[in-house]
RODO-2510 file (C-alpha; in nm, 4 decimals, decimal comma):
residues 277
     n   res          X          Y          Z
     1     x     3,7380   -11,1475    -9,4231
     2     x     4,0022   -10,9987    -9,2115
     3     x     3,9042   -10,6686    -9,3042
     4     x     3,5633   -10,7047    -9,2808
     5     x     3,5805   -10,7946    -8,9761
     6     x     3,8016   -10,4985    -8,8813
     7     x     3,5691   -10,2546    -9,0200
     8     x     3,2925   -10,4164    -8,7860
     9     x     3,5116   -10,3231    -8,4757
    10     x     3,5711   -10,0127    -8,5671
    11     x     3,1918    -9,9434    -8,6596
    12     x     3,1241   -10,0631    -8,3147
    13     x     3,3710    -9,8838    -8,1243
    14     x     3,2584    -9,5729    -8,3298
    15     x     2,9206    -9,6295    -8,1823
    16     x     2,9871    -9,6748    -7,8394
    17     x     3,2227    -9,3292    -7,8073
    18     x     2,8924    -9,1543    -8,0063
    19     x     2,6450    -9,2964    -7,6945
    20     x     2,9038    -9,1761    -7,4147
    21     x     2,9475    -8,9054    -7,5726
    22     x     2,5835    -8,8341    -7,6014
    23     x     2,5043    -8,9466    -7,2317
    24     x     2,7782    -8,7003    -7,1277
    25     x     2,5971    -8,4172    -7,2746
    26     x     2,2663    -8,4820    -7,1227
    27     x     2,3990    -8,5103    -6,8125
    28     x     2,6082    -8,1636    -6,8319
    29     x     2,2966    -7,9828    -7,0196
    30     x     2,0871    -7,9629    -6,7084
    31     x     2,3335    -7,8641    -6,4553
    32     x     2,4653    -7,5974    -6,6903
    33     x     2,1075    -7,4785    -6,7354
    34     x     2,1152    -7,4791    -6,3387
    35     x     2,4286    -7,3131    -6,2994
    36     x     2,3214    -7,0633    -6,5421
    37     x     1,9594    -7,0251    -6,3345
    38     x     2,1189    -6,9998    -6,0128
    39     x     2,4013    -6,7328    -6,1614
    40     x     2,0733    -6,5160    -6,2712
    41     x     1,8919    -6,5985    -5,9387
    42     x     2,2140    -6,4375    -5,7601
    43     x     2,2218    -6,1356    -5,9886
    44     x     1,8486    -6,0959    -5,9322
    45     x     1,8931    -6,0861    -5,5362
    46     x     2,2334    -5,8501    -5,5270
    47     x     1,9837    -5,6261    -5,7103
    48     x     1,7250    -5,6389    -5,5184
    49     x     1,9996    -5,5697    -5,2626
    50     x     2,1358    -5,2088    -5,4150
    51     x     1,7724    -5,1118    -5,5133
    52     x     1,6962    -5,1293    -5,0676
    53     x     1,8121    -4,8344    -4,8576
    54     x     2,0812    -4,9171    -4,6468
    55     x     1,9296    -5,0137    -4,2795
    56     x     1,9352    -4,6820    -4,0704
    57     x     2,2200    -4,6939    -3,7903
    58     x     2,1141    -4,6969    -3,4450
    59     x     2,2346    -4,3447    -3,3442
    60     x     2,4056    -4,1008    -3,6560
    61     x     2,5392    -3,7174    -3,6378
    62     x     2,5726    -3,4339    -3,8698
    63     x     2,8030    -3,1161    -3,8710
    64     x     2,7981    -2,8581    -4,0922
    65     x     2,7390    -2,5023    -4,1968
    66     x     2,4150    -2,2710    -4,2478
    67     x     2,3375    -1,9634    -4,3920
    68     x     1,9853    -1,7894    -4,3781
    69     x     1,7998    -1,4890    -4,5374
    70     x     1,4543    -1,3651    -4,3852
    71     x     1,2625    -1,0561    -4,2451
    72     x     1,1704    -0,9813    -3,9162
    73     x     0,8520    -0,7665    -3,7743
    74     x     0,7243    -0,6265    -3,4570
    75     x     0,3546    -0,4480    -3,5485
    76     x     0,2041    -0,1794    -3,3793
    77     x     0,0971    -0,1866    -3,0425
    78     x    -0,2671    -0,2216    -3,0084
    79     x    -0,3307     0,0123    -2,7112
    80     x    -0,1200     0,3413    -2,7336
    81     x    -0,1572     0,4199    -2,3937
    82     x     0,1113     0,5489    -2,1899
    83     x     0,1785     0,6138    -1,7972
    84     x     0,4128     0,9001    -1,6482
    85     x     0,6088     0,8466    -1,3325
    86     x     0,3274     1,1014    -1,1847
    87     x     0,0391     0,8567    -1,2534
    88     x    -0,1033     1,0706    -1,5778
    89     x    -0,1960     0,8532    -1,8911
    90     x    -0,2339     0,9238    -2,2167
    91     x    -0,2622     0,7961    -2,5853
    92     x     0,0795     0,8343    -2,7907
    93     x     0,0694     0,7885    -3,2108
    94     x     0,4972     0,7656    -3,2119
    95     x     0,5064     0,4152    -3,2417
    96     x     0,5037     0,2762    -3,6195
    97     x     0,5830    -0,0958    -3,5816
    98     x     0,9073    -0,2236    -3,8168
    99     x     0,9620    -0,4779    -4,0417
   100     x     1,2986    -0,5196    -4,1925
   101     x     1,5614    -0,8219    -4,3201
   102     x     1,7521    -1,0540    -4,1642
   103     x     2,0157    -1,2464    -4,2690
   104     x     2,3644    -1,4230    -4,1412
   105     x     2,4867    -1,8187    -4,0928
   106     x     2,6575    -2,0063    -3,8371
   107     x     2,7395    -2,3479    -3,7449
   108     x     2,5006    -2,6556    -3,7120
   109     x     2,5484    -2,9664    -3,4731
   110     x     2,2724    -3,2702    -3,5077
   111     x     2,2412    -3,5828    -3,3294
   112     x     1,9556    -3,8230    -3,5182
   113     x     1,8586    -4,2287    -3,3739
   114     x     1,7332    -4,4621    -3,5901
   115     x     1,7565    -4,2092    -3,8534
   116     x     1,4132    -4,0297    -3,7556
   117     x     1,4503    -3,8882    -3,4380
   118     x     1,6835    -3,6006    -3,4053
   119     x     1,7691    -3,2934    -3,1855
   120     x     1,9623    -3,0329    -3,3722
   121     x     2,1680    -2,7485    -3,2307
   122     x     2,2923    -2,3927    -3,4194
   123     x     2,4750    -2,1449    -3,3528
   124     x     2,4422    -1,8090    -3,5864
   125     x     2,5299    -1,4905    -3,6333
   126     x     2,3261    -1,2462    -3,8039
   127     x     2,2124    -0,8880    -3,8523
   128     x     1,8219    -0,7997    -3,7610
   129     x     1,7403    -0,4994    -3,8875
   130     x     1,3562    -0,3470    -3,9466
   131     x     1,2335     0,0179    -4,0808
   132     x     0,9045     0,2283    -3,9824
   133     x     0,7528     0,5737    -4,0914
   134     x     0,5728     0,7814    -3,7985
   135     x     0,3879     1,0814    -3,8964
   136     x     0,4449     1,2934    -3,5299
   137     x     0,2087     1,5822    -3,5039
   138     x     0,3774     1,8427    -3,2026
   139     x     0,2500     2,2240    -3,1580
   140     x    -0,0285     2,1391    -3,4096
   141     x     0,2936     2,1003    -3,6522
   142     x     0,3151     1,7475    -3,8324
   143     x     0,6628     1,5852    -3,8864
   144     x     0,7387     1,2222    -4,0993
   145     x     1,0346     1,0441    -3,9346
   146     x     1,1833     0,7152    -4,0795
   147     x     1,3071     0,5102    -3,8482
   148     x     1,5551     0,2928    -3,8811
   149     x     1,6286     0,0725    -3,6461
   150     x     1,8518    -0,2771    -3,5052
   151     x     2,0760    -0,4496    -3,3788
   152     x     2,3618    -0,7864    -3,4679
   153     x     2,2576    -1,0948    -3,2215
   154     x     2,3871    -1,4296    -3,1650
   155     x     2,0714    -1,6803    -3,2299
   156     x     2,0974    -1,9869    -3,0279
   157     x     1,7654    -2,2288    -3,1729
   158     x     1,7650    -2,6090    -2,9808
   159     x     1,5211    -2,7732    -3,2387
   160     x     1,3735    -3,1439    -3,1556
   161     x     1,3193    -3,3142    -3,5317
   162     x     1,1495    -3,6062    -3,6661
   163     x     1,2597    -3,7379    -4,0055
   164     x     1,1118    -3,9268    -4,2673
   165     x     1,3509    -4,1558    -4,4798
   166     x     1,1124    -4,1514    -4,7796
   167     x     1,4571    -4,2143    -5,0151
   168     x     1,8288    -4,2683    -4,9576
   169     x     1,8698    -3,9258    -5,1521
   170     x     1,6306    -3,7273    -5,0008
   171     x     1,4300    -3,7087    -4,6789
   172     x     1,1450    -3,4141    -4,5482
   173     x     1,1697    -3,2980    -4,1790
   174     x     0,9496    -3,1166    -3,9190
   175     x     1,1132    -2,9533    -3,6541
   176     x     0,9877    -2,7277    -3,3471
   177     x     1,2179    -2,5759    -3,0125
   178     x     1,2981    -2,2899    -2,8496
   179     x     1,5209    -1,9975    -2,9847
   180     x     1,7921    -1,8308    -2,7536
   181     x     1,8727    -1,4867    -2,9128
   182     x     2,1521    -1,2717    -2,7307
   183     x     2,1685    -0,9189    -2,9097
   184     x     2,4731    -0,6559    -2,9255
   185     x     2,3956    -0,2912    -2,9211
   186     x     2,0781    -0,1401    -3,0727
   187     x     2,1487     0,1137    -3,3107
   188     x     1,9098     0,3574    -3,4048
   189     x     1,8602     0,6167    -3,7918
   190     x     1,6007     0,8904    -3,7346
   191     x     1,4960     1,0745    -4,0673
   192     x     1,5208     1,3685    -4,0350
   193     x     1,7630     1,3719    -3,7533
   194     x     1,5619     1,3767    -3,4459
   195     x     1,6526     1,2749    -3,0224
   196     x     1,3258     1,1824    -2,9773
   197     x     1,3934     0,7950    -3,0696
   198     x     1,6604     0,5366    -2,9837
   199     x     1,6597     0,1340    -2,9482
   200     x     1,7718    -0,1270    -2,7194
   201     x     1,6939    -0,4979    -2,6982
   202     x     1,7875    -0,7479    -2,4126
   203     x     1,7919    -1,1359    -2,4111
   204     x     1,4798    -1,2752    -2,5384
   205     x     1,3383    -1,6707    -2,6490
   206     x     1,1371    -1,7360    -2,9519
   207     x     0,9223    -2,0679    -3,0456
   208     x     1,1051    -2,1505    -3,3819
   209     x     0,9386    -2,4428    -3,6163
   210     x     0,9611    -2,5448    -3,9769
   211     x     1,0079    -2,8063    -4,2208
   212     x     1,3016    -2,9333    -4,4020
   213     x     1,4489    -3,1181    -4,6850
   214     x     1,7547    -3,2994    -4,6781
   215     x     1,9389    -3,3950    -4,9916
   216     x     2,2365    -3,6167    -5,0184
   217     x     2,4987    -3,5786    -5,2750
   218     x     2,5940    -3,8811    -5,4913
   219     x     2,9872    -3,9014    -5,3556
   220     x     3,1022    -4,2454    -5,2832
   221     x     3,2788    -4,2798    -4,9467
   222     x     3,1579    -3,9576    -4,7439
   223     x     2,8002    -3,8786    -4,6591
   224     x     2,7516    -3,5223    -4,7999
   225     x     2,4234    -3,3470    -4,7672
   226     x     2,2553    -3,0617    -4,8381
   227     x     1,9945    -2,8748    -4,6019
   228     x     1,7135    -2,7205    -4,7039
   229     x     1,4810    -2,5051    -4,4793
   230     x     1,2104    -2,3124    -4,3830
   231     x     1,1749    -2,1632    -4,0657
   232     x     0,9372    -1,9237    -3,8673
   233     x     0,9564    -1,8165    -3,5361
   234     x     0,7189    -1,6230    -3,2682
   235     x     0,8435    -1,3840    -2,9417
   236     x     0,5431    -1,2728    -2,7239
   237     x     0,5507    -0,8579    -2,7143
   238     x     0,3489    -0,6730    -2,5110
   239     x     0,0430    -0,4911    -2,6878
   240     x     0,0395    -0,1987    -2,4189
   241     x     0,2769     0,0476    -2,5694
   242     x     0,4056     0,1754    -2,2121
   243     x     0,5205    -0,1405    -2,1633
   244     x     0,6779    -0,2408    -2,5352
   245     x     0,9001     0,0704    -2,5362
   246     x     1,0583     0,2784    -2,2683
   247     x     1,0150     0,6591    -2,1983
   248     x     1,1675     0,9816    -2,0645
   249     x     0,9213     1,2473    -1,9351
   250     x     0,9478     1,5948    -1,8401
   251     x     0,6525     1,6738    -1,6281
   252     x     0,3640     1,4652    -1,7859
   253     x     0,4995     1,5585    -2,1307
   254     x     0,7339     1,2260    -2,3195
   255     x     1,0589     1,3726    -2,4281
   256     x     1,2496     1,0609    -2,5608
   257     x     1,1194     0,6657    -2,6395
   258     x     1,3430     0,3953    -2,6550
   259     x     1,2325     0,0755    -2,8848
   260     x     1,2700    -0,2668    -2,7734
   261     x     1,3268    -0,3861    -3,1000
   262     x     1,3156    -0,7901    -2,9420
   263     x     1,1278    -0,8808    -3,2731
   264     x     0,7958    -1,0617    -3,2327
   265     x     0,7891    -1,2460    -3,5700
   266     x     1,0806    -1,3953    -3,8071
   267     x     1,0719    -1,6091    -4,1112
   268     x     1,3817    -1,7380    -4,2601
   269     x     1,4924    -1,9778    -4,5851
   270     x     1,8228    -2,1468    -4,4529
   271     x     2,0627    -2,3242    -4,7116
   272     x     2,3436    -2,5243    -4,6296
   273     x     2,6405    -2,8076    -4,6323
   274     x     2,6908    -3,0649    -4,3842
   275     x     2,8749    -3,4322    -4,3531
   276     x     2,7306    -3,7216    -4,1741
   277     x     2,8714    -3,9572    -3,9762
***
């Protein structure tokens, strides 16, 4: 009877630790499932977070370094006439037009707000060189010169940009300024040898405009980029040849022509390295 009784108890105590047991596991199902849900809600949003472009600061600046490689042209005058200090004019074939290569590098400086609008300063240093042929017909005698000619310059372009932050790795450009170019001595190749040509060039401004494409390199911690760009760039020359060259008479008759070789037109691919701030 006694143990009967005994096993009842224990039956019934065995029962009521199953039920609490059982309540306690509903109850902890749910808010695991909700812990779980909100753990996957937060993973969700952080990458939501890293797929977004980091917000743009308000102002940001780049330095860096540039190299180019290009050609450069002046054409041939379109009226061949010519003056002498003694009021005679005349019609002179000496004048071929050049087109040659250009290349150098320099330094690069740009300021950019809100990421889109930037003004970029360069600084390079290059060599502009360009080559003609003249056929030169004298005493019913013909002659073929090559002419070499050109000149190293400092190029000074101020270039107003506007961005477009299509992706955090990469982002087009337009870009259009003036171009301050400050040439050293003109130097001058005459094939065969011949006095009759030489070259100078003063300070001159071109209208330089292009596009770009700006690549950033996957470093962590600095903001490395690379520049890509295309550039072109126009210098008004005068399409009277008297007054795109000058000359040395003797009497009425030209003895000697010096070429401004100020180029009219330049196109250029630029390359290079930079770090943003």
């Amino acid at each position: 009877m006694l143990a009967a009784r005994s096993c009842s108890l224990a039956a019934l105590i065995g029962s009521v630790i199953f039920l609490a047991c059982s309540a306690a596991w509903a109850d902890d199902a749910p808010a695991a499932a909700g812990h779980k849900s909100k753990a996957k809600a937060a993973a969700d949003a952080d990458s939501d977070d890293d797929d977004q472009e980091p917000k743009a600061p308000l102002f940001s600046y780049g330095v860096g370094l540039l190299g180019f490689l290009g050609a450069d042209f002046i054409d041939k005058p379109s009226d061949r006439s010519v003056t002498s200090p003694s009021g005679a004019s005349g019609e002179l074939d000496v004048y071929p037009g050049f087109g040659g290569v250009t290349a150098g590098g320099g330094l690069m400086l740009e300021g950019r707000l809100l990421g889109i609008f930037g003004l970029e300063l360069d600084l390079f240093y290059s060599s502009d060189r360009g080559h003609g042929e003249q056929t030169v017909t004298y005493n019913r005698a013909s002659t073929k010169y090559t002419i070499d000619v050109g000149q190293t310059a400092f190029h000074v372009p101020l270039l107003f940009k506007a961005t477009i932050p299509a992706a955090p790795s990469f982002r087009p450009s337009i870009f259009v300024g003036p171009e301050f170019v400050f040439p050293g001595g003109a130097t001058t190749t005459v094939t065969p040898q011949d006095n009759f040509y030489s070259a100078s060039a003063g300070t001159y401004t071109m209208v330089t405009g292009g596009i770009g494409f700006e690549f950033k390199l996957p470093i962590s911690g600095v903001d490395l980029r690379i520049p890509v760009q295309f550039r072109g760039s126009y210098h008004s020359v005068a399409e009277r040849l008297g007054d795109r060259a000058d000359f040395e008479f003797q009497g009425n008759t030209v003895t000697h022509m010096t070429v401004r070789t100020e180029w009219k037109y330049q196109v250029q691919g630029v390359l290079g390295l930079c770090i943003w701030f």
